[in-house]
N, C-alpha and C positions, 0 to 999 in steps of 0.2 A: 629562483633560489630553491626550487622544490625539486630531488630528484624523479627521473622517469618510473612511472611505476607499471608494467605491461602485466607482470605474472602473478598468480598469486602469493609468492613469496617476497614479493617485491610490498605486494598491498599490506602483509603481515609485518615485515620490518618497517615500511615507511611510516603508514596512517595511523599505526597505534602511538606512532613516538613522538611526544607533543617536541622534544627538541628540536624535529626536524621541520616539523609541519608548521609550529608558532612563526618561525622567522619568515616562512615563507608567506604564509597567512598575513603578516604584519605588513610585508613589504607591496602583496597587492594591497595592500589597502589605504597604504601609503601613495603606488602609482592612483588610484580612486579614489585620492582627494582625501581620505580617510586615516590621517596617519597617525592623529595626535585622539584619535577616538579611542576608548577599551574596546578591548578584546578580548572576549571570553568563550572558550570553546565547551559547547553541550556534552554531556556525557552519555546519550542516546542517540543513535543515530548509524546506519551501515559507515556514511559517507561523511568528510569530516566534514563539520558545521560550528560555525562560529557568530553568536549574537558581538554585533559592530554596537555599541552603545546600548542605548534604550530600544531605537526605532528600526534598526538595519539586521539582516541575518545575512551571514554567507556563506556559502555552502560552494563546497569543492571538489572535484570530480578529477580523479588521475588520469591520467591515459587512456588505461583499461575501462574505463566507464565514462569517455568522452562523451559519447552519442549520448549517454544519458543526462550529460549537464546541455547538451541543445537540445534534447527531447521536454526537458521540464523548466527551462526559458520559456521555449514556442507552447509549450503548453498551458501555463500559467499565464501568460499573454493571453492569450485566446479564452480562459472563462474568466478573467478578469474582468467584476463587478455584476459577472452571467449568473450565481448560484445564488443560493437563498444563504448561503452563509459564507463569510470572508474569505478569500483567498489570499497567498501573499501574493505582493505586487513587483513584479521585477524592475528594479532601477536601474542594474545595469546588466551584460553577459557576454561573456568571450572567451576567448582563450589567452591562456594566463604562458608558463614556460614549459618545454619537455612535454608536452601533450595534456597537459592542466588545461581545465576549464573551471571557470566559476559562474555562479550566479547571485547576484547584489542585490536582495527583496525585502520589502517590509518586513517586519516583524507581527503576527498578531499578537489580539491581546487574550487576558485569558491565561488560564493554566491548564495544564495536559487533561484530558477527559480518564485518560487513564489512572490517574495519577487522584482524582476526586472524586470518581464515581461510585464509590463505596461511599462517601459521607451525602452524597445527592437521595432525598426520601425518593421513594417510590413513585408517586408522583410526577417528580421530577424528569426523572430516569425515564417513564414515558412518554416526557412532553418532549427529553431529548433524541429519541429515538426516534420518532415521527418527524423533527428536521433533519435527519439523516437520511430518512425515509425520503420525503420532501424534497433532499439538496440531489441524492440520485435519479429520483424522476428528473430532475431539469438536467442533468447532468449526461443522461443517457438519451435526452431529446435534442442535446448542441448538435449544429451544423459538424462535420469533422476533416470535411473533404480535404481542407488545407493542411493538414495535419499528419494528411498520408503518406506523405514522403519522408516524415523521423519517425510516427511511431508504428510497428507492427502489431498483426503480424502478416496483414496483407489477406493472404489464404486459408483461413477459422480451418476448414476441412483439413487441409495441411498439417495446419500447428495442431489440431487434436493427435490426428495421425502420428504427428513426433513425439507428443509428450506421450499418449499412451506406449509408442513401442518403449520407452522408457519407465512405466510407470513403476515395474516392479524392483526393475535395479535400484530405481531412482529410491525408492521406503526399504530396501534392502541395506544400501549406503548409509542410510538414516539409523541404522539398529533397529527395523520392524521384527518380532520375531516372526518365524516359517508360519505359524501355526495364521498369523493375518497375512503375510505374502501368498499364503497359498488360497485365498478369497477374492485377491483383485480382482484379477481376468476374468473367471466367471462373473465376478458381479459388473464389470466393464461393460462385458459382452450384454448383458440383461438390458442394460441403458441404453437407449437408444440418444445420440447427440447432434442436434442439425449439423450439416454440413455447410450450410452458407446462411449462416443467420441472420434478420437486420442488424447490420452492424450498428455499434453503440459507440461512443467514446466513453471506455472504461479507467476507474480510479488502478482499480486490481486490489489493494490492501486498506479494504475499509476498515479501519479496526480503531477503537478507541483511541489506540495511542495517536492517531490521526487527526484528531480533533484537538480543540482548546473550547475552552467555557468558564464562566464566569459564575464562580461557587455565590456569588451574589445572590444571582439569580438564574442562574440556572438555564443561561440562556448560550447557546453555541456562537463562539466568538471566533471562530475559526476551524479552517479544512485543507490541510497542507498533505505536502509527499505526491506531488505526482510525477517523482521520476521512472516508475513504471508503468505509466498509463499504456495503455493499448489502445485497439479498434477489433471489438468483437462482438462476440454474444454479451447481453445484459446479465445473463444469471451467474457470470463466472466471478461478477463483482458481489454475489451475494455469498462467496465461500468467506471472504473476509468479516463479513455481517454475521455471519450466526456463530463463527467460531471467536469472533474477536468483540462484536458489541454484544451484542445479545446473547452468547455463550450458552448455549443449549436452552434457554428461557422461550417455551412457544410463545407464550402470552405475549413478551416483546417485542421476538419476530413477525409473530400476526398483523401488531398493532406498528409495525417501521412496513411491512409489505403493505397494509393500507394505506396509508399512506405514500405509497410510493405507487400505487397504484394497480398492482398487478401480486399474482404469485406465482411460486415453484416447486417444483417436483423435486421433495425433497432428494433421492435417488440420483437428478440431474445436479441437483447441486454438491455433494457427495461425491458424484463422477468427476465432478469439474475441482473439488476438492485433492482430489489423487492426479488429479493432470496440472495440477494448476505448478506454475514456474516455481516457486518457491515450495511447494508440496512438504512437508515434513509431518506424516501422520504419527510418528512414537511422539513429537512434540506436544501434537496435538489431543492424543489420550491423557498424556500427562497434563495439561493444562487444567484439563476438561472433566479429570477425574475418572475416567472410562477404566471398569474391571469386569471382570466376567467375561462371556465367550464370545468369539471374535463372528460376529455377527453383520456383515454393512448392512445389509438392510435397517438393521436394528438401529443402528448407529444412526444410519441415516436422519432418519424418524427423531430419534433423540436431538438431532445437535439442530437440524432444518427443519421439523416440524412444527408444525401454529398451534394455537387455541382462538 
């Protein structure tokens, strides 16, 4: 019941229009035993997702992002019950009509991290930070070998090489102004990036919104989204960390890298910031609050550096 969705105009008309997407949504859910369950679809999220009840999420992948509804089945299979905090659990996964795919997973419990972290004391905020710290050490020490056949990107050396020759169109695109476009390259060049790093199985978008916790107590109920996981270097998974949990805070990033056992150069992680897939640094000033002159090193420092 869902039509084909290949283009980006296709994603624009189809996904945003719950007329088209409900009926379709309803009827897998109906083929999966699931007919007479609610259905209530998330208002966050790229990809549509719909809580099945109390206990079920479903989550739907068009055409255009097929690979990534069997990338984050085979992967959420794979650290299921592995990390030090909840994952969902996949109940079921396949291919739905026209190039659709879904996946059928627990629900956690828990409310959004992002969404409570301003009422969590201080305290709190770094006892949560330290299981994030915590859940990617184990996270970047899983076996991955199986996993190398859905997720990329294969050749770390490679994939730098394309994202950099990209880097400046790519924050150009974005509405960077000149006066920071004309900083990348040089400051690119200054960084030195392994070319074959121990490969890691990476989250890629560690970021609050990622989490669920229990304002109870304060304690992380959950670690969802890994339909862009990769297989690469560990520190590209800390560009999502300092801009999205820890948001320029050293004290908290110091105190999630001990935890996690290791640290970074800030600089590397910065570099890996402008390379990374999703890269959008005007989002990111703005987030973050960044004014005054367009300095990366500085930045660097700022948004990745400890106490």
């Amino acid at each position: 019941m869902l039509p084909p969705v290949e283009t980006d105009d296709d994603w624009r008309t189809v996904v945003s229009d719950e007329s088209v997407m409900r009926p379709g949504a309803r009827d897998l859910c109906a083929r999966l035993g699931l007919g007479d369950v609610p259905l209530t679809r998330f208002a966050e999220g790229s990809q549509p997702v719909y809580a099945v009840g109390d206990e079920l999420v479903l989550k739907l992948y068009p055409g255009s992002a097929a690979q990534d509804g069997i990338a984050e089945a085979r992967v959420l299979s794979h650290v299921q019950g592995r990390l030090p905090v909840e994952t969902p659990r996949v109940r079921d996964a396949g291919a739905y009509e026209n190039g659709w795919r879904y996946v059928l997973m627990s629900r956690l419990p828990g409310e959004n991290l992002a969404h409570v972290w301003d009422r969590a004391p201080r305290g709190e905020q770094e006892r949560m930070v330290t299981g994030i710290g915590e859940s990617l050490a184990v996270l970047h020490a899983l076996d991955h070998g199986s996993l190398a056949d859905v997720i990329g990107p294969g050749d770390w050396g490679a994939f730098v090489d394309r994202q950099r020759a990209g880097a400046v169109r790519r924050q150009r695109d974005r509405g960077l102004p000149p006066v920071w476009l004309d900083r990348i390259e040089d400051f690119l060049t200054s960084v030195p990036l392994p070319r074959a790093p121990r490969p890691s199985l990476l989250h890629t978008e560690v970021m609050r919104q990622h989490f669920f916790a229990d304002p109870g107590t304060w304690r992380l109920t959950g670690f969802y989204d890994f339909e862009p996981a990769m297989i690469g270097d560990r520190a590209y998974d800390f560009v999502g960390v300092g801009l999205f949990v820890t948001r320029g805070d050293p004290a908290l990033l110091g105190r999630l890298f001990r935890a996690y056992g290791e640290t970074f150069d800030p600089s590397v992680l910065l570099a890996y910031t402008l390379l990374h897939v999703y890269s959008n640094l005007p989002w990111y000033l703005r987030e973050l609050g960044v004014t005054g002159e367009p300095e990366l090193p500085a930045l660097a420092e700022s948004w990745f550096g400890t106490a």
